[in-house]
N, C-alpha and C positions, 0 to 999 in steps of 0.2 A: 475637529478638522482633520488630523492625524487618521482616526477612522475613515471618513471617505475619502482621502486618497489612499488609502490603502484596499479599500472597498471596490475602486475603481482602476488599479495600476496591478494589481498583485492578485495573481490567482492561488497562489502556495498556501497563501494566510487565510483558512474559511473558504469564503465565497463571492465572489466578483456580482458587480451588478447585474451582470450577464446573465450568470448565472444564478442568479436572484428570480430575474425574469423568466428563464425556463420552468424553474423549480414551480412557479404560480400559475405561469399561464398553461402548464404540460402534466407537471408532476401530481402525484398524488402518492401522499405521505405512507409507510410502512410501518417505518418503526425508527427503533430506536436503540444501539448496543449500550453496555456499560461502562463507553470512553466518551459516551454524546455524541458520539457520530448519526448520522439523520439518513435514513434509506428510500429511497423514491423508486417509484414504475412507474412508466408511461401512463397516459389516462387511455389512452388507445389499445387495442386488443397485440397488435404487431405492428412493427414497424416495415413495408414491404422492403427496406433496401437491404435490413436483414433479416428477418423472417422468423424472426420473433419480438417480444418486446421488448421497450429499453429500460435498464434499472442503472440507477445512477447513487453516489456517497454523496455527499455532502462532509467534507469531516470536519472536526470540530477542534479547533486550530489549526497548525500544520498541516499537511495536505501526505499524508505519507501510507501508502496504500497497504504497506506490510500492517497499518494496525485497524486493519478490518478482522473481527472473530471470527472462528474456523467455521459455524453456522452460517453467518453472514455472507462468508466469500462463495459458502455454498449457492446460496443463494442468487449471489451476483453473478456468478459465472452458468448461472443456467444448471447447475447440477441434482438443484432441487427445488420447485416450480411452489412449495410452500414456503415461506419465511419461517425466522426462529419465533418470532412472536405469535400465529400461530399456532405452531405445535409444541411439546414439552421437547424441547432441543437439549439434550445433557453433552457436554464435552468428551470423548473416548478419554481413556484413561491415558495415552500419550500424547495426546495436544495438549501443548504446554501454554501458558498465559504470553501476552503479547514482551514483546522487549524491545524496546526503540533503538531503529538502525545507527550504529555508534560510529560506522565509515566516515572517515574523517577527523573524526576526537578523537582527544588522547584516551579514551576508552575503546577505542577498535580492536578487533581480533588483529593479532602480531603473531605470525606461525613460528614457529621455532628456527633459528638461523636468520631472522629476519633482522637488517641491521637496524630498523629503526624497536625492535624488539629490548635491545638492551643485552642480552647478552652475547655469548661467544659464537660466530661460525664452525659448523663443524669443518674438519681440516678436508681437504680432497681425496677422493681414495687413489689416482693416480689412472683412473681408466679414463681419464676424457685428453682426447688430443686435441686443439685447435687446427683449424682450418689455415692452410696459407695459402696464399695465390700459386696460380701454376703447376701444383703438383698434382 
């Protein structure tokens, strides 16, 4: 029971009914990366309102677009009209593996001077004047 409504209220978590129904009655399957996320194209040549075709994620749980692989996004964004399953797609040697966006936990980036960081503010150096009225 917990599954369908969550099936039907939440688009974050997978995939909505909704979006169930596009997927079947539209899509036609790609592929597949190695987080399970699921890659669709339109079954249509273009879409005319944008003048190419549409390709859609499906992800597999959370809904969170940074963890599409650097092949993949290729492919999503129209950059390269072949998919990674397709062709022999090797990662360059500075794309790094996926990392989940940690904004909000207490594992976020904290820049240095940052007071929820933990440590000390560096002191002022004496060049900044404030602003007062009138002058």
């Amino acid at each position: 029971m917990k599954t369908f409504f969550l099936k039907f209220f939440t688009w974050w978590n997978s995939q909505t009914f909704g979006t169930q129904y596009t997927v079947w009655r539209y899509g036609v399957f790609v592929g597949e990366d190695e987080a399970g996320n699921k890659y669709y194209r339109s079954r249509y040549a273009k879409d005319p309102a944008l003048g190419h075709e549409r390709r859609w994620v499906v992800y597999k749980g959370l809904a969170e677009a940074s963890a599409i692989p650097p092949g993949w996004w290729g492919w999503m964004h129209h950059k390269t009209e072949t998919p990674p399953t397709e062709e022999a797609y090797e990662p360059r040697p500075w794309q790094k593996p996926h990392l989940q966006n940690m904004t909000g936990t207490a594992h976020a980036y904290r820049p240095p001077g940052s007071t929820l960081a933990g440590g000390k503010r560096p002191h002022a150096t004496g060049d900044y004047e404030a602003w007062t009225p009138g002058r």
